[in-house]
Backbone as CSV, one residue per row, in Angstrom:
resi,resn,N_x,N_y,N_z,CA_x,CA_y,CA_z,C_x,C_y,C_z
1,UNK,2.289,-23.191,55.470,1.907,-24.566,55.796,0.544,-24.911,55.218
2,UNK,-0.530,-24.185,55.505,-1.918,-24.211,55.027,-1.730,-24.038,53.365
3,UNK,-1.047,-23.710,52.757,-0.820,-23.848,51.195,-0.933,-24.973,50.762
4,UNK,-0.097,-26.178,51.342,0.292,-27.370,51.031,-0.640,-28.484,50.898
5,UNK,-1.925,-27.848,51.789,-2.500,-29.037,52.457,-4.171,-28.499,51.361
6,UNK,-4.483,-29.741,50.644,-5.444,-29.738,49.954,-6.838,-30.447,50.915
7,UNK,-7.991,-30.008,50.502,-9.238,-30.029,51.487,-9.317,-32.142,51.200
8,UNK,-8.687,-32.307,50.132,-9.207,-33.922,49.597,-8.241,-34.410,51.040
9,UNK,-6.944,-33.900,51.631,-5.797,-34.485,52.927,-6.590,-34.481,53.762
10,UNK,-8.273,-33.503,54.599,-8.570,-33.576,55.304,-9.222,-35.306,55.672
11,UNK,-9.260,-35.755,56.782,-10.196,-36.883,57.246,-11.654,-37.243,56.503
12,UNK,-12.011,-37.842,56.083,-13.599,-37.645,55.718,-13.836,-37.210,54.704
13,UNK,-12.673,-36.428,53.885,-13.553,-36.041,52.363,-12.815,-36.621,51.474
14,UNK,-13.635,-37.438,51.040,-13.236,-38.070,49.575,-13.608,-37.369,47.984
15,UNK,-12.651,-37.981,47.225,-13.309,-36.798,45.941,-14.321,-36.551,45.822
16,UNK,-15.325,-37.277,46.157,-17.005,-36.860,45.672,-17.320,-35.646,46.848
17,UNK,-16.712,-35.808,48.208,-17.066,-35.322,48.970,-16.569,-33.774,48.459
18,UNK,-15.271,-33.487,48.069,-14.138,-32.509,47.837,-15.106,-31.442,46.741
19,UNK,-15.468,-32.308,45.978,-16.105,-31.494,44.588,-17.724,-30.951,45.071
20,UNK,-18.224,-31.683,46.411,-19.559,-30.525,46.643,-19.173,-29.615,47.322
21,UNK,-18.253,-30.035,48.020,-17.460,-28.727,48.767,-16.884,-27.105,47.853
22,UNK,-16.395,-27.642,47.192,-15.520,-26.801,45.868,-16.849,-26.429,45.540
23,UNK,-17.682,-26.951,44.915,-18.966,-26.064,44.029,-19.488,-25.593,44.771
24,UNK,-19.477,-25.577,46.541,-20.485,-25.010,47.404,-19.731,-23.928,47.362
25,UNK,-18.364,-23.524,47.285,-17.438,-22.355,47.582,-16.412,-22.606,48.814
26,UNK,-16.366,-23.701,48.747,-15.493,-24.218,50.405,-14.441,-25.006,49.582
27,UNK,-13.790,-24.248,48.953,-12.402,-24.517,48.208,-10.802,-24.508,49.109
28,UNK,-10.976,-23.895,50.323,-9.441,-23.718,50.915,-9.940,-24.700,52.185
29,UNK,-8.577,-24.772,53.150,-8.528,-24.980,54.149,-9.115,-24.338,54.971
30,UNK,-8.723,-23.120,55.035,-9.485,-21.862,56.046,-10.859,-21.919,55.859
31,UNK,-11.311,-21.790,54.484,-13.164,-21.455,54.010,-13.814,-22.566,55.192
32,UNK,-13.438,-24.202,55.261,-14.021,-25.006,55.700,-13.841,-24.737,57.620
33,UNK,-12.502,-24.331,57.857,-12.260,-23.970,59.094,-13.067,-23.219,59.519
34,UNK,-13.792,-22.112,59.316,-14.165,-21.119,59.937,-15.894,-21.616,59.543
35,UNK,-16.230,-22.859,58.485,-17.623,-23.217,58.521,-18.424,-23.591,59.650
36,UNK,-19.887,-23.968,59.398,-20.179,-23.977,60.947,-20.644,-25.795,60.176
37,UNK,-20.971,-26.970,61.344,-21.780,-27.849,60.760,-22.480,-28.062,59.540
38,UNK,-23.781,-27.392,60.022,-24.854,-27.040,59.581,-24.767,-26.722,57.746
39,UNK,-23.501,-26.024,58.040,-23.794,-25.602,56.712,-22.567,-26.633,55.373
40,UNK,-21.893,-27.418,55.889,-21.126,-28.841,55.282,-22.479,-30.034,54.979
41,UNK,-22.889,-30.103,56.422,-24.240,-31.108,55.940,-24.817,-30.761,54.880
42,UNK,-25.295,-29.178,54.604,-26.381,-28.903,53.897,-25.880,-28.818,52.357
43,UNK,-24.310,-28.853,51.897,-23.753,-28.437,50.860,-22.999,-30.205,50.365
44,UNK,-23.071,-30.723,51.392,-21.901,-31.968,51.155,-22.849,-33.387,51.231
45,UNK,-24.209,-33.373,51.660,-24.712,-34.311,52.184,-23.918,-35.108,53.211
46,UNK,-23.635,-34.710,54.376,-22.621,-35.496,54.859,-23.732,-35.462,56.757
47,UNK,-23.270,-36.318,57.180,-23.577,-36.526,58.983,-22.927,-35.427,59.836
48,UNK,-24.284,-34.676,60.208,-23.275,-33.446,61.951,-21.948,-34.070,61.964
49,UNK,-22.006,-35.094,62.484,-20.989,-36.018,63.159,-19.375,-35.990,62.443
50,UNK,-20.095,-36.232,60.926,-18.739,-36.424,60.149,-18.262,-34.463,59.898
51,UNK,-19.261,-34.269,59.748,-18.973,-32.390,59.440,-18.183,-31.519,60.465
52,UNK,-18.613,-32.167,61.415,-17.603,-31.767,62.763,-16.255,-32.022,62.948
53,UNK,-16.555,-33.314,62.726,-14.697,-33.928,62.730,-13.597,-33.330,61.172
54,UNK,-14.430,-32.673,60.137,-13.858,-32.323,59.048,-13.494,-30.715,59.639
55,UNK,-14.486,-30.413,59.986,-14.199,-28.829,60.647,-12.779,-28.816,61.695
56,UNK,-12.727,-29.897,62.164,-11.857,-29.714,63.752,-10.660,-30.090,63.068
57,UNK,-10.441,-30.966,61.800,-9.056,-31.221,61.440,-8.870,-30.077,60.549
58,UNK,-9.698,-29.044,59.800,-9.279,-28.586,59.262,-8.821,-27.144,59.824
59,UNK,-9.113,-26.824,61.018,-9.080,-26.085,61.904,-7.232,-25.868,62.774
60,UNK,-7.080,-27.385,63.011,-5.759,-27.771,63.303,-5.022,-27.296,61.977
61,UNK,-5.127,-27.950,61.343,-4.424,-27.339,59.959,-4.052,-25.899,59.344
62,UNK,-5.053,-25.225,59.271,-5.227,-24.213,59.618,-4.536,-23.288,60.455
63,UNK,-4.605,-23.619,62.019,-4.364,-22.483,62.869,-5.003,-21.444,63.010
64,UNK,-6.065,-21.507,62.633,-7.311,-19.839,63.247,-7.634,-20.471,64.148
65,UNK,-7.782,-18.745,64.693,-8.562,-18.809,65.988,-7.881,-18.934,67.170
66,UNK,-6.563,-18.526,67.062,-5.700,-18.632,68.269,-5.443,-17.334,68.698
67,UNK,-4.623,-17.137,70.170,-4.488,-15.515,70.565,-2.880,-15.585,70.210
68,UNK,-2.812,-14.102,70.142,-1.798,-13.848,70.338,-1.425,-12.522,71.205
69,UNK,-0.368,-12.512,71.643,0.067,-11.175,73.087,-0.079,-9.707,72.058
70,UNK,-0.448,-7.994,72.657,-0.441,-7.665,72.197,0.874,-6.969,71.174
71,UNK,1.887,-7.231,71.579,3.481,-6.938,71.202,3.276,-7.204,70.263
72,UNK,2.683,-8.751,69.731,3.201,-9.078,68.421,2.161,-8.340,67.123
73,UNK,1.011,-8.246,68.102,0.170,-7.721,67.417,0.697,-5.883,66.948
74,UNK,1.100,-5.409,67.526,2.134,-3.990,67.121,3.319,-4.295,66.678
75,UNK,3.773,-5.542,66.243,5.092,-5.544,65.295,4.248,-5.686,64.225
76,UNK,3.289,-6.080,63.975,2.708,-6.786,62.065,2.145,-5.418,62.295
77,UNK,1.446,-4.555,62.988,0.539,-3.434,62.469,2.158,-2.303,61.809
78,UNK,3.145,-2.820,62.673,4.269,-1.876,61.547,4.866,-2.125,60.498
79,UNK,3.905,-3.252,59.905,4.331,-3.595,58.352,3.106,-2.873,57.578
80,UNK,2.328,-2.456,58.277,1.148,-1.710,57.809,1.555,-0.417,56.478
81,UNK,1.512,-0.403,55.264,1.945,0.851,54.728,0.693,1.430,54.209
82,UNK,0.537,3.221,53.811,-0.061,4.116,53.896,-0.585,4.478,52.185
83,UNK,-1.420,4.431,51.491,-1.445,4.932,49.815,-2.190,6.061,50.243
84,UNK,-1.080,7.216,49.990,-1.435,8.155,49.342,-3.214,8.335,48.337
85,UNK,-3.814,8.744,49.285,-5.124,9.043,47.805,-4.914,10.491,46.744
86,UNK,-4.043,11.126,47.236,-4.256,12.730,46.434,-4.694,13.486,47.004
87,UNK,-5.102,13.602,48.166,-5.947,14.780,48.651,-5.161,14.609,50.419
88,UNK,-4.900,15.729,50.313,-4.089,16.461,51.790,-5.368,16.137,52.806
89,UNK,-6.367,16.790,52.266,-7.428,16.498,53.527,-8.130,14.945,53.709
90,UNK,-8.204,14.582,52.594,-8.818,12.726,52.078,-7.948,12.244,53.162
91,UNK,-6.359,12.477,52.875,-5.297,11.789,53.280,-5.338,11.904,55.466
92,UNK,-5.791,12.865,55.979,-5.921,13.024,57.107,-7.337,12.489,57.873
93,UNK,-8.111,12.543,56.958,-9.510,11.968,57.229,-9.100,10.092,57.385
94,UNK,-8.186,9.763,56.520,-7.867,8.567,56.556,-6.712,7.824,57.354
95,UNK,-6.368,8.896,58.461,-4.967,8.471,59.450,-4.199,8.921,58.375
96,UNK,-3.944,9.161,57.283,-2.643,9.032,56.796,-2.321,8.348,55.080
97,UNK,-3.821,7.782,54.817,-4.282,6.915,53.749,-4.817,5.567,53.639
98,UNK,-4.936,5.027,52.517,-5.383,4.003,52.883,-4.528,2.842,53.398
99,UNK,-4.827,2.228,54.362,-4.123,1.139,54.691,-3.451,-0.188,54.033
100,UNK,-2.826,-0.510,53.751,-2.307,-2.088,53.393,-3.201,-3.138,53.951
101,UNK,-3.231,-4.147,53.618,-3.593,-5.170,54.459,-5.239,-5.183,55.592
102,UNK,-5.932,-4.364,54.682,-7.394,-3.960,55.131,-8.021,-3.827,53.867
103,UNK,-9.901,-3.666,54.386,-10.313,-3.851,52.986,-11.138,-2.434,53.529
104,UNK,-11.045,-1.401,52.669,-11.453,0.058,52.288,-12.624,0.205,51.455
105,UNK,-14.154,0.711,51.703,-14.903,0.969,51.276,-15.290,1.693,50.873
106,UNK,-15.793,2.283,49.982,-15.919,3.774,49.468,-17.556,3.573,48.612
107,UNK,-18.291,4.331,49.453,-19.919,4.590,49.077,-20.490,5.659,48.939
108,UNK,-21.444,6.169,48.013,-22.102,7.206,47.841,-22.850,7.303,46.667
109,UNK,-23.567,8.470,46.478,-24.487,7.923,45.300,-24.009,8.115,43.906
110,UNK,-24.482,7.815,42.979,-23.843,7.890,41.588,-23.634,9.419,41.070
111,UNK,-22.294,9.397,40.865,-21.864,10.062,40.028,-21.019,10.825,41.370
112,UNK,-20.650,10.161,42.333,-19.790,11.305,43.371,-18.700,10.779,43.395
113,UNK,-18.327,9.989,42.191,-16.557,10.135,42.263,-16.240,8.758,42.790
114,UNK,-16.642,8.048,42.635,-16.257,6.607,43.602,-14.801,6.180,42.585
115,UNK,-15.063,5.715,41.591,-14.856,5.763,40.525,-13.207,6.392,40.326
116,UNK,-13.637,7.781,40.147,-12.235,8.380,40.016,-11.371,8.141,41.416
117,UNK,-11.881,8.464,42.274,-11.022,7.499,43.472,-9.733,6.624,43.247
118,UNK,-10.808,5.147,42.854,-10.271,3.940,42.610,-9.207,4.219,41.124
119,UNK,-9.378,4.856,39.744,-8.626,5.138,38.958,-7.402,5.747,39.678
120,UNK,-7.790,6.991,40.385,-6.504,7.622,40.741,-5.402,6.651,42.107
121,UNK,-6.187,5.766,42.500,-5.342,5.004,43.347,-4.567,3.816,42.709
122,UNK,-5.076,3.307,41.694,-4.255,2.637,40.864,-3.285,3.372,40.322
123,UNK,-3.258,4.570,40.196,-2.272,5.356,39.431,-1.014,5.391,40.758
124,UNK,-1.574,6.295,41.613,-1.070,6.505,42.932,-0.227,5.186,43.555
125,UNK,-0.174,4.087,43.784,-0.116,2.565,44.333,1.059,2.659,43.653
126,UNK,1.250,3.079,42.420,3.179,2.343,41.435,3.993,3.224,41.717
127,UNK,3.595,4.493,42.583,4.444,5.676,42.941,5.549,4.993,44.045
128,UNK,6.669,5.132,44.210,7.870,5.112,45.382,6.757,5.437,46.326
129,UNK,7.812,4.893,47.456,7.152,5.109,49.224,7.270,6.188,49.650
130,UNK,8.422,6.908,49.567,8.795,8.563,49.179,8.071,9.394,48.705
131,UNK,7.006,9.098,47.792,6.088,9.883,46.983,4.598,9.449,47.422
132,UNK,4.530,8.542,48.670,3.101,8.446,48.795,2.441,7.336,47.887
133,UNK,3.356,6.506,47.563,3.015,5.383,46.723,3.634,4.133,47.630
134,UNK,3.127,2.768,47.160,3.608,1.854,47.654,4.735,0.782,46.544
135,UNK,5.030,1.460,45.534,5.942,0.682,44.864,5.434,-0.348,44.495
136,UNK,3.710,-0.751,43.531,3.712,-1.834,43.632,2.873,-1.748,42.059
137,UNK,1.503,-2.962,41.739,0.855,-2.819,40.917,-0.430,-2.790,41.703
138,UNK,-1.673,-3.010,40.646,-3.032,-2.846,41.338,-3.375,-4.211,39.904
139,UNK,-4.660,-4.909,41.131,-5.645,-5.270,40.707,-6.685,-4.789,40.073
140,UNK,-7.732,-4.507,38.975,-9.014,-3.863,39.540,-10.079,-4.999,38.442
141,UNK,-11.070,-5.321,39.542,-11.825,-6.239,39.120,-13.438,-5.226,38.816
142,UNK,-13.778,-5.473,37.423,-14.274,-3.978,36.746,-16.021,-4.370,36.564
143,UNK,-16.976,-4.625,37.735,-18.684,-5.083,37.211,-19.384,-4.640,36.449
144,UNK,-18.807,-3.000,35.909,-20.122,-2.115,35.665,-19.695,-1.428,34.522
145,UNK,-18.235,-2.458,33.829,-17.565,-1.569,32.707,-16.996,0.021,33.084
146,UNK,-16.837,0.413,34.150,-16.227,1.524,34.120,-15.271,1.980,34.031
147,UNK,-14.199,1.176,33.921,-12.676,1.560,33.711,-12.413,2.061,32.494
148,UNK,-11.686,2.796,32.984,-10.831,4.431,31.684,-9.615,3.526,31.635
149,UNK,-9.039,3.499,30.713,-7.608,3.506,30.189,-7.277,4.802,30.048
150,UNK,-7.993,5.496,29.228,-7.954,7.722,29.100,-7.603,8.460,30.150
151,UNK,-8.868,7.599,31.129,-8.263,8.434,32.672,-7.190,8.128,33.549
152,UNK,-6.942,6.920,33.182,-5.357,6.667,33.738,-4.079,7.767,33.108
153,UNK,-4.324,7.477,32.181,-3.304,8.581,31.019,-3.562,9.580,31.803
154,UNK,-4.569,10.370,31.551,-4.712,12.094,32.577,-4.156,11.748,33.566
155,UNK,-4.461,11.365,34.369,-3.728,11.124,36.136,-2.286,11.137,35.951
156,UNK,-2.056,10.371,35.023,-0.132,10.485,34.918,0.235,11.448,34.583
157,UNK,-0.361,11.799,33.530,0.404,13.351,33.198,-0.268,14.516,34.355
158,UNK,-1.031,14.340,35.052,-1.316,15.523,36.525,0.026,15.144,37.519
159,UNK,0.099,13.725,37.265,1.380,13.728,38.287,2.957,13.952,37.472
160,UNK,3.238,13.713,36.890,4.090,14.319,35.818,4.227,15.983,35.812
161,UNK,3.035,16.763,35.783,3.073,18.172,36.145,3.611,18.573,37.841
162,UNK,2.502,17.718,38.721,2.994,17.908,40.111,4.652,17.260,40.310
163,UNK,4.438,16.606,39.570,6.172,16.224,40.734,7.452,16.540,39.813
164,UNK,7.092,17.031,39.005,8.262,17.697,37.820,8.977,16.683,37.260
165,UNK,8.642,15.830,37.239,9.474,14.519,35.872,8.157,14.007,35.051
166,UNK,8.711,13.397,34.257,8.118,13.152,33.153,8.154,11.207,33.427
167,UNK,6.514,10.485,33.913,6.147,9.402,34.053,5.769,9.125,32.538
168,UNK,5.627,7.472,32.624,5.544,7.323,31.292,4.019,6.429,31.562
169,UNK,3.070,7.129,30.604,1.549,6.582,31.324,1.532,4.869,30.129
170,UNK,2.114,4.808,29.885,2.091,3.397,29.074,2.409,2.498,29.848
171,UNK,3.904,2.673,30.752,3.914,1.684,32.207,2.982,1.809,33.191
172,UNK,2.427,2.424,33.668,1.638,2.807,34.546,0.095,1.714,34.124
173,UNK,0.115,1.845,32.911,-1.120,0.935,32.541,-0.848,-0.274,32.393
174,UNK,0.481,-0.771,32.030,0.852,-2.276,31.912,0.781,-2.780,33.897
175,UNK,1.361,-1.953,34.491,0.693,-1.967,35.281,-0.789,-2.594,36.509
176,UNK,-1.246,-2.126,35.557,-2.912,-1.999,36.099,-3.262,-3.425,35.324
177,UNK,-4.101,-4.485,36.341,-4.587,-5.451,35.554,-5.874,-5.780,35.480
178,UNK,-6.754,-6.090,34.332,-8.078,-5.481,34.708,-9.075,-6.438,34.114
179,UNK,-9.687,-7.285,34.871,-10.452,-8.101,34.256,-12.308,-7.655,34.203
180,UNK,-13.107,-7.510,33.683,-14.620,-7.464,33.739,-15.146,-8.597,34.616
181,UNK,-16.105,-8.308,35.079,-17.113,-9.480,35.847,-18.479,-9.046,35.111
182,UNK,-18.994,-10.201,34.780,-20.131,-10.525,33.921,-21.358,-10.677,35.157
183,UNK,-21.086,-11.512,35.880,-21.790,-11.762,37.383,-21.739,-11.785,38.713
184,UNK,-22.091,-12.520,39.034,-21.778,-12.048,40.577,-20.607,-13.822,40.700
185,UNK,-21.103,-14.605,40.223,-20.315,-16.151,40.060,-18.726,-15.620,39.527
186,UNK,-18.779,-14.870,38.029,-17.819,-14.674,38.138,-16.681,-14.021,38.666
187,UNK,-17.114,-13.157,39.346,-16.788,-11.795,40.327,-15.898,-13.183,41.254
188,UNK,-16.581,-13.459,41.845,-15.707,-14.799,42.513,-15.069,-15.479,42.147
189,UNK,-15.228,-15.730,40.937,-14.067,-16.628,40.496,-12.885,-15.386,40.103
190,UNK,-13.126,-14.202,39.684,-11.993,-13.292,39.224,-11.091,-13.322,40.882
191,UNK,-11.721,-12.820,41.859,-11.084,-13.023,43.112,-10.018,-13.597,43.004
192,UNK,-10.662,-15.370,42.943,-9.305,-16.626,43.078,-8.467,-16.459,42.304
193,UNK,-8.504,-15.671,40.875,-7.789,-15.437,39.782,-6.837,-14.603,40.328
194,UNK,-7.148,-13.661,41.081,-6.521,-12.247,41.534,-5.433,-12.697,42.056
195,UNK,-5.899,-13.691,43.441,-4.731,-14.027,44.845,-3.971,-15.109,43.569
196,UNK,-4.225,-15.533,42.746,-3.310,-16.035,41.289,-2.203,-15.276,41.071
197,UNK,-2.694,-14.460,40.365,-2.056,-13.397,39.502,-1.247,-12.850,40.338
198,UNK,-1.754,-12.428,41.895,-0.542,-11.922,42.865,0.579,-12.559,43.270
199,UNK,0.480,-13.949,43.072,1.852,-14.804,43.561,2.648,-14.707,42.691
200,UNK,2.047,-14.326,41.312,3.202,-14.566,40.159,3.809,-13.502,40.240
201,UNK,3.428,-12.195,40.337,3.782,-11.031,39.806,4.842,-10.977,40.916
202,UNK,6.155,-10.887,40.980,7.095,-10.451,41.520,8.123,-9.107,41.257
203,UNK,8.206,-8.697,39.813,8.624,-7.077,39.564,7.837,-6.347,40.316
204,UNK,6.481,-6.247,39.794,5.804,-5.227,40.416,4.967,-5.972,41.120
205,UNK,4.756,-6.070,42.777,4.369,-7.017,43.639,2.795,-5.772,43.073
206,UNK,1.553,-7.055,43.716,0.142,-6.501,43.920,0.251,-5.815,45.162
207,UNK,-0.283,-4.272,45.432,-0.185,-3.727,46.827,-1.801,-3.099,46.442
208,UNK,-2.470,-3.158,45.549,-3.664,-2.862,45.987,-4.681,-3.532,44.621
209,UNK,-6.177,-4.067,45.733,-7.028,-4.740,44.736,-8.372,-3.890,44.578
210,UNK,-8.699,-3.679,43.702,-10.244,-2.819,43.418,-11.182,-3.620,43.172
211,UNK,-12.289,-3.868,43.438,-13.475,-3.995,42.789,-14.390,-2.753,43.407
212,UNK,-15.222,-2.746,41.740,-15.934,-1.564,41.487,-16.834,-2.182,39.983
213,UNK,-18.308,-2.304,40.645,-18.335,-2.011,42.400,-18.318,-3.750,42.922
214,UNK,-18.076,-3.432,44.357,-18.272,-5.092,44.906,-19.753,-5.554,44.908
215,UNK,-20.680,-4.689,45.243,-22.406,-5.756,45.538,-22.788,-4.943,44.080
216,UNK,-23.056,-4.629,43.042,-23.503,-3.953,41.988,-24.477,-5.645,41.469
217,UNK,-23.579,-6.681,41.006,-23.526,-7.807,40.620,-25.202,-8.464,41.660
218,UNK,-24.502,-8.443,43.171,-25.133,-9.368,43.905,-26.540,-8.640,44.393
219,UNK,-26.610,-7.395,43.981,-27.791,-6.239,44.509,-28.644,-6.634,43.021
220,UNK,-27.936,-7.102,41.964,-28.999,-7.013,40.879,-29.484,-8.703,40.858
221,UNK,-28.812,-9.856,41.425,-29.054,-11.027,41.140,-30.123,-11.953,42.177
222,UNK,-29.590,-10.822,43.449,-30.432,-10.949,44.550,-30.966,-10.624,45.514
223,UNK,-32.743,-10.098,44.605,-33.487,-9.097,45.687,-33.744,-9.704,46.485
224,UNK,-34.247,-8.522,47.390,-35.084,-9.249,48.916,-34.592,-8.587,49.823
């Protein structure tokens, strides 16, 4: 329902209004729903008054912020599926792997592997559900130039050795979709590109998104 409904349908914003919104980063329904006043006035030039009433329709629209019983909340956690990382012990430290439908952080200092992680989980992610894979493709949104195409190749053929068939690391990389971020602006705009690129892709649905790193961009643009 919230797909349909463009921020220009809300009450009160007219195109001029729509486009400070959009350049402020308050592009969806939800972004503006979950805004506070304060911060529409300060991006939109607009009245408390009117910022409020834009918040409350877009809110209706929306639907955040409502309860729900816990039942239903344990039927969606069993759509929850598990990626395999490669490691028996990684994999127990993590319930079981990484989760679906959560966002997974991985920190430490340079050169401890963050990195190969994220390579080997893109590899890992196109594997069957059977094999500790989720049957799907990967995102990976790349700040710091570090992505291997090479090291994807190795990973396939390690799994090719472990599971006794012969993967073909050329799909595995068509696969993988991989854009650079120049900044921290564009890093955001690759995002909107991403939840893009995921509606289209229907062979191989998106089941996991990388950025690497996520603050690299915003740690260099803005000290303090």
């Amino acid at each position: 329902m919230t797909e349909e409904i463009a921020i220009e349908d809300l009450p009160g914003v007219g195109p001029a209004t729509a486009d400070k919104l959009k350049e402020a980063g308050f592009s969806t329904i939800e972004a503006i729903a979950v805004a506070s006043p304060a911060e529409l006035v300060l991006v939109a030039d607009m009245g408390e008054s009117t910022a409020s009433k834009i918040i409350s329709a877009a809110r209706q629209a929306a639907n955040v912020g409502g309860f729900e019983t816990g039942d239903v909340v344990l039927d969606r956690r069993k759509q929850i599926g598990k990626l395999n990382i490669g490691s028996t012990a990684f994999n127990e430290l993590m319930g079981g792997g990484i989760e679906t439908q959560a966002i997974s952080e991985f920190y430490g200092e340079f050169g401890s592997g963050k990195t190969q992680v994220a390579h080997q989980l893109a590899v890992n992610v196109q594997l069957p559900r059977e094999k500790g894979g989720l049957d799907g493709s990967a995102i990976v949104i790349d700040t710091e130039n570090t992505f291997r195409p090479e090291r994807i190749v190795q990973m396939v053929a390690g799994l090719s050795a472990k599971h006794g068939e012969e993967y073909d690391p050329t799909e595995f990389l068509r696969n993988v979709h991989v854009a650079r971020a120049y900044n921290s602006n564009h890093e955001i705009l690759l995002v909107e590109a991403a939840s893009e690129l995921s509606r289209n892709l229907k062979d191989k649905p998106v089941r996991l998104l990388i950025v690497d790193s996520l603050t690299a961009h915003f740690r260099a643009e803005y000290v303090g």
